[in-house]
C-alpha positions in Angstrom: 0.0 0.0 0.0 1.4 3.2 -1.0 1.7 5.9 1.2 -1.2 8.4 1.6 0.2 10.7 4.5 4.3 12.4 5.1 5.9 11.7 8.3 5.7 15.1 9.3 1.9 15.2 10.3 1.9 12.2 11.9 5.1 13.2 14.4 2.8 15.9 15.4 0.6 13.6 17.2 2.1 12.6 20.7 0.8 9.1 20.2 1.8 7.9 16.5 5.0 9.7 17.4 5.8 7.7 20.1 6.0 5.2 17.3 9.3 3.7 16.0 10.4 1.4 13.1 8.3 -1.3 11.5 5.2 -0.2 13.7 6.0 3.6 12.7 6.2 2.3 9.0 2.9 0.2 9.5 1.1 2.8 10.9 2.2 5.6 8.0 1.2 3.7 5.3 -3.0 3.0 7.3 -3.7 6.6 7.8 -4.9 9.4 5.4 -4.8 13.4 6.5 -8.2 15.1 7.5 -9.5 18.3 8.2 -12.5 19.8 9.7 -13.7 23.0 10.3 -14.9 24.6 13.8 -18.5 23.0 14.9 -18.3 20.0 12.3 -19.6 16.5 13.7 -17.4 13.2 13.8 -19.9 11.8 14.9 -23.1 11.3 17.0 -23.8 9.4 20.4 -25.0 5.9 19.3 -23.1 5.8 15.9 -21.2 2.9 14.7 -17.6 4.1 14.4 -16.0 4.1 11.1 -12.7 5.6 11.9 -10.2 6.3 14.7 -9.1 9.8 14.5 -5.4 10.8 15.8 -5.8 14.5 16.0 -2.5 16.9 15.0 -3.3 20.3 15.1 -7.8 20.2 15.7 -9.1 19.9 19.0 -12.3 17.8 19.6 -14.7 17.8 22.5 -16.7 15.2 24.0 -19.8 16.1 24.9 -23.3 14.5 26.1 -26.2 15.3 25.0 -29.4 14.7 27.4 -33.0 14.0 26.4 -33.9 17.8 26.4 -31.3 18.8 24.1 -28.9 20.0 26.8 -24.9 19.3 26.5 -22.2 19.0 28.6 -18.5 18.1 27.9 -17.1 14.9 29.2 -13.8 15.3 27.5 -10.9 17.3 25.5 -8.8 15.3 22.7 -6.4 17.0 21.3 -2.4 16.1 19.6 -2.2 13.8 22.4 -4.9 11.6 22.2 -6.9 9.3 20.1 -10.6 9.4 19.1 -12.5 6.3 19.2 -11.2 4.2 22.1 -14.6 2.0 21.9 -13.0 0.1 18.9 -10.4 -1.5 20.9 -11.9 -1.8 24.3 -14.5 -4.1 22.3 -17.6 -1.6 20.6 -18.2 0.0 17.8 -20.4 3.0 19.2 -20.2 5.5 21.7 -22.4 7.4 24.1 -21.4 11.1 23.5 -20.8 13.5 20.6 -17.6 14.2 18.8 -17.7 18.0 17.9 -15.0 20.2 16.5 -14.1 22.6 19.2 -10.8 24.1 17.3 -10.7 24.0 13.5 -6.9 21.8 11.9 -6.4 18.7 10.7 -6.1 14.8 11.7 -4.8 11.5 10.8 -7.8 9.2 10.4 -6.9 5.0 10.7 -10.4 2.7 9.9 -11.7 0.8 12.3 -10.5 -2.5 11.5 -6.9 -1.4 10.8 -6.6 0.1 14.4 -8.2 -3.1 15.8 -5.7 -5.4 13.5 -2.3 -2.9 14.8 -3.8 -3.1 18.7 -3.9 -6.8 18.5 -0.3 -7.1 17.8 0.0 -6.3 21.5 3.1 -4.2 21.2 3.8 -0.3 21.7 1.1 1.0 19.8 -1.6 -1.4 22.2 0.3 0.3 25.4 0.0 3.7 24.2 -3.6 3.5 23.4 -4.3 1.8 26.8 -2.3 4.3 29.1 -4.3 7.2 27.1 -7.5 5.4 27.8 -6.9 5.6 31.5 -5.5 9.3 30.7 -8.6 9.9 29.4 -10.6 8.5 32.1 -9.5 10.7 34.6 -9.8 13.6 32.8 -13.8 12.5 32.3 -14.1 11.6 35.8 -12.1 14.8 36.9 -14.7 17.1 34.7 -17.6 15.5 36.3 -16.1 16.4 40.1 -15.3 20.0 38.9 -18.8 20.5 36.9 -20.3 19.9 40.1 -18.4 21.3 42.9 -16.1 24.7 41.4 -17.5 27.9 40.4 -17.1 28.9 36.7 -14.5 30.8 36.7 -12.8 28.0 38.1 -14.4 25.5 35.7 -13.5 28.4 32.4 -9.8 28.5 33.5 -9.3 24.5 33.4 -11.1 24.1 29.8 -8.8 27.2 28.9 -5.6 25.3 29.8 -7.0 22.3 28.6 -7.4 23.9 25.4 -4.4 25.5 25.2 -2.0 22.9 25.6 -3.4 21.2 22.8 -2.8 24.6 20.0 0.1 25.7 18.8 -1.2 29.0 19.5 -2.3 31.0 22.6 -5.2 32.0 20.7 -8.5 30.5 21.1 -11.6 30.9 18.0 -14.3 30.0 20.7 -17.8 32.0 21.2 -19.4 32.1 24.9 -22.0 30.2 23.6 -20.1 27.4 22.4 -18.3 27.3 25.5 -21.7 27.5 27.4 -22.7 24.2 25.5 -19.4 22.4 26.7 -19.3 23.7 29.8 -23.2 23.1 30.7 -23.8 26.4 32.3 -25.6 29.6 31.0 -23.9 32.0 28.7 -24.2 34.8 31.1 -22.2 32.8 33.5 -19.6 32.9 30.9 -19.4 35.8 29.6 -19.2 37.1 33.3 -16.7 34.7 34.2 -14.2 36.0 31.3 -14.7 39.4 32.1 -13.5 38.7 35.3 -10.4 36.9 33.9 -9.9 39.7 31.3 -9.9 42.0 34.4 -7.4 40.5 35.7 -5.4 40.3 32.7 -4.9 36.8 32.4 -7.0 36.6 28.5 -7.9 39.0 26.6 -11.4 38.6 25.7 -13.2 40.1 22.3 -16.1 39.1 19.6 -15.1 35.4 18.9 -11.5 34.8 20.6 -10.0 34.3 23.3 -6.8 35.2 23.9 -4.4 33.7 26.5 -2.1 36.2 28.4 -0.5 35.3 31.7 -0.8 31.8 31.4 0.7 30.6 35.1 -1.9 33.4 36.5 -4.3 31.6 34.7 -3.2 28.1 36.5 -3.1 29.8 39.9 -7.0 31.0 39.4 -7.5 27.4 38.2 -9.3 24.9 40.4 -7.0 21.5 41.5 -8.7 19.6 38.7 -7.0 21.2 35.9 -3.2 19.8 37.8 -4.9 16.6 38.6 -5.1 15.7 35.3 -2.2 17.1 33.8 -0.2 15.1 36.4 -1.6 12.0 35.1 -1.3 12.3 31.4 2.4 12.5 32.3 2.5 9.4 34.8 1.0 7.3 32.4 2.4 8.6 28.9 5.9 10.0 30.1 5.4 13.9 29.5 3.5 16.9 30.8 0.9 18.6 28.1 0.9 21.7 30.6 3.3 24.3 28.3 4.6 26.1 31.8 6.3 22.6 32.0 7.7 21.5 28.9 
């Protein structure tokens, strides 16, 4: 099989990069480049899962949509992580939706070719495994700080979150998307940057956010945001926080 995708995107996923040799080679030549624009769908909760999506330079959120049309993020993926981590803990669908929360591109490996390089049982399985439980506490993490920390608190972790997946320290997010992921009211948000602009940790204006004094923006944080942090680098051997790379 020829090979559809350069090296160079793929290094800039933290999994595929941890790659090397034949399983490097193997996994080059079963992924094609993607790219999706702010606010396109992957996918819906209860959709069988065609793909597995590596993500370079987008960010996607997680998020779970209730009987009443209300949503509430469960999870950030970004150039660490993987989409679609049913397909190798045994299903083919998933409970939540996949929504582009920051516009770039991904690599995108179908189903059965992830499950086929998993069951090889080497590097690639132990990656995908120590994410899962990465990812897990991140989920579990949101949950506790969704019901327990005020919104500023809650704003300033999906901020870092957010930025330690872009190249850049702007974000293109409206308070009503980030109302949606966060579950709370708009007006919440919108008062809860203004606060942060005040303090000049972002600067906030139609459409972007912009970061600006990112360790004050960790102190005003909650404990979740570190929590989880900590653990990506436990179980995949580096920090995503930028203060410490």
């Amino acid at each position: 099989m020829s090979r559809v995708v350069k090296p160079e995107p793929i290094r800039k996923n933290y999994l595929l990069a941890s790659l090397e040799g034949d399983e490097f080679e193997r996994v080059l030549n079963i992924v094609e480049p993607v790219e999706f624009k702010l606010g396109d769908v992957l996918y819906e909760s209860g959709d069988k899962l065609q793909y597995a999506y590596f993500p370079t330079t987008a960010i996607v959120s997680l998020l779970y949509l209730m009987e009443n049309g209300n949503t509430a993020e469960i999870g950030i993926v970004g150039n660490d992580g993987i989409l679609g981590v049913n397909l190798f803990l045994g299903g083919d669908s998933t409970t939540s939706r996949a929504i582009i929360q920051s516009a770039g591109k991904m690599c995108r490996m179908k189903a059965e070719d992830l499950i086929i390089e998993f069951s090889r049982g080497e590097r690639f399985q132990n990656l995908l495994l120590r994410y899962t439980q990465a990812l897990l506490t991140q989920i579990s993490q949101t949950a506790v700080c969704n019901r327990l920390h005020a919104v500023e608190e809650q704003l300033c972790r999906w901020l870092l979150l957010s930025h330690d997946r872009l190249d850049s320290d702007k974000l293109v997010m409206t308070h009503d998307l980030i109302s949606n992921m966060l579950g709370v009211r708009r007006e919440g948000i919108t008062l809860a940057a203004q606060k942060l602009a005040t303090k000049k940790l972002i600067k906030n204006t139609r459409g972007t956010i912009e970061v600006l004094d990112r360790r004050g923006l960790e102190a005003a944080a909650c404990e979740c945001y570190q929590i989880v942090n900590s653990e990506y680098n436990r179980l995949l051997g580096r920090g995503i926080s930028r203060t410490f790379a």
